[in-house]
C-alpha positions in Angstrom: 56.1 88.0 117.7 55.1 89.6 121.1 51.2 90.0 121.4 49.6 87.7 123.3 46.0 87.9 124.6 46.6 87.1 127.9 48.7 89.4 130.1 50.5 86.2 131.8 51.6 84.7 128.0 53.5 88.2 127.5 56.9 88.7 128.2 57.9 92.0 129.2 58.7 95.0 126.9 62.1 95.3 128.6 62.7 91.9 127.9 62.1 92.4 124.2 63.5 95.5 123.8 67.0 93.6 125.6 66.6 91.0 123.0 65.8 93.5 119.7 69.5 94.9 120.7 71.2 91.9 121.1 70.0 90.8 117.8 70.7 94.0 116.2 74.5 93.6 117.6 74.4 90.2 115.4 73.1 91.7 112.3 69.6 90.7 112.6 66.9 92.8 111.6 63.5 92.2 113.9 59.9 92.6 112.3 57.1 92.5 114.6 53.5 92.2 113.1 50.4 93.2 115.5 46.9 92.1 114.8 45.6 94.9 116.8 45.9 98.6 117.6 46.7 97.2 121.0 49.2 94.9 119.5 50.7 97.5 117.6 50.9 100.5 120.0 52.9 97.5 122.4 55.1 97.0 119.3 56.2 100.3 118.4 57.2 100.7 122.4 59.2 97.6 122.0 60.7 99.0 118.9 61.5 101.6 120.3 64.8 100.9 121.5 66.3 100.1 117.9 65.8 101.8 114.4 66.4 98.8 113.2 63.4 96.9 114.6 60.1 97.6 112.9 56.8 97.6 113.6 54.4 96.4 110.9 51.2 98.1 110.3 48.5 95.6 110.5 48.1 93.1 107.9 45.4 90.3 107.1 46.1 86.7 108.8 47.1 85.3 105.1 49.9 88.6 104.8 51.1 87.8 108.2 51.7 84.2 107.6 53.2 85.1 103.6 55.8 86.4 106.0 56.5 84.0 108.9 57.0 81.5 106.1 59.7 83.9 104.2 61.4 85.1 107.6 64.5 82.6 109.0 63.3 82.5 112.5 60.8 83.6 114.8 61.0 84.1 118.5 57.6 84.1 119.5 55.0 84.6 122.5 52.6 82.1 123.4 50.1 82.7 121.1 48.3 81.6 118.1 51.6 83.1 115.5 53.7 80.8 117.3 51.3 77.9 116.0 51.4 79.7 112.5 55.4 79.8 112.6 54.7 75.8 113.5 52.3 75.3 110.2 54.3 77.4 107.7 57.7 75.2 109.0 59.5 78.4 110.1 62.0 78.0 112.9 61.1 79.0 116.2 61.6 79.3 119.8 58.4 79.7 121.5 58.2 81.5 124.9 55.7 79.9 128.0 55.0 81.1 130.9 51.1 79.2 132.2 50.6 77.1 129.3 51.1 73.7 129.4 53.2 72.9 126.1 52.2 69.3 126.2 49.0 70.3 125.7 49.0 73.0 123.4 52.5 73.8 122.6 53.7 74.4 118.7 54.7 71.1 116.9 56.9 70.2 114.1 60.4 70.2 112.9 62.6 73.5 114.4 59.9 74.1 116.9 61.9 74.6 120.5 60.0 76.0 124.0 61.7 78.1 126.8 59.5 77.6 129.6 59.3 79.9 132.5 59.9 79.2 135.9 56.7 78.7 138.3 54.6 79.0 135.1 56.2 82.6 134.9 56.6 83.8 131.7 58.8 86.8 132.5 61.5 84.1 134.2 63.1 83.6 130.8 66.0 86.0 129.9 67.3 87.3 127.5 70.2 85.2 127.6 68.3 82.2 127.6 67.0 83.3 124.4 70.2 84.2 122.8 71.9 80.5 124.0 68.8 79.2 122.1 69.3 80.7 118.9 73.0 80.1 118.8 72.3 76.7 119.2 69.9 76.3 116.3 69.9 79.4 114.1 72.8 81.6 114.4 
């Protein structure tokens, strides 16, 4: 889940697009709901690169969450889906850049954080990603 409200929370289209084919290379198909035109215009750019990633329309809060809590994963921004991913008991790795996650990170079983350095989300890579979900979900 990429949208994010604040520009420092979002990790770079590049950087998702990179990650959308290395999951497509494993068999994985990537969903990415928006709650916003915004949101939405940024996700069809990020999908984009694959025709196997797809951007969903937009959807009510209750639709989005009916499918967080059916999906296996979610990789997620820093932003309130990755606290939804959290509630429903969905896996997740949640991406931070300024946040502090002892604060206000997600919570719960599955829940893991990458955190970027110097508070910079966009220091996470790809890779680090990818060594995350081996570990737990792949």
């Amino acid at each position: 889940m990429q949208n994010a409200s604040w520009v420092t929370k979002q990790w770079s289209i590049k950087n998702w697009q990179q990650l959308i084919l290395c999951l497509e290379d494993k068999g994985i198909v990537v969903l990415l709901p928006s709650g916003n035109l915004e949101e939405l215009e940024r996700a069809k750019e990020i999908c984009s690169a694959s025709e196997k990633a797809q951007a969903i329309d937009l959807m009510s809060l209750n639709e989005i969450a009916y499918m967080v809590q059916h999906a296996d994963f979610c990789i997620c921004s820093d932003t309130g889906l990755a606290h939804l991913s959290a509630l429903t008991g969905t896996p997740s790795i949640t991406l931070y850049g300024p946040t502090k996650t002892s604060l206000i990170g997600t919570t719960g079983i599955n829940q893991n954080h990458l955190i970027g350095d110097n508070e910079d989300i966009n220091q996470i890579l790809v890779s680090d990603v990818i060594n995350e979900l081996d570990k737990y979900y792949i």
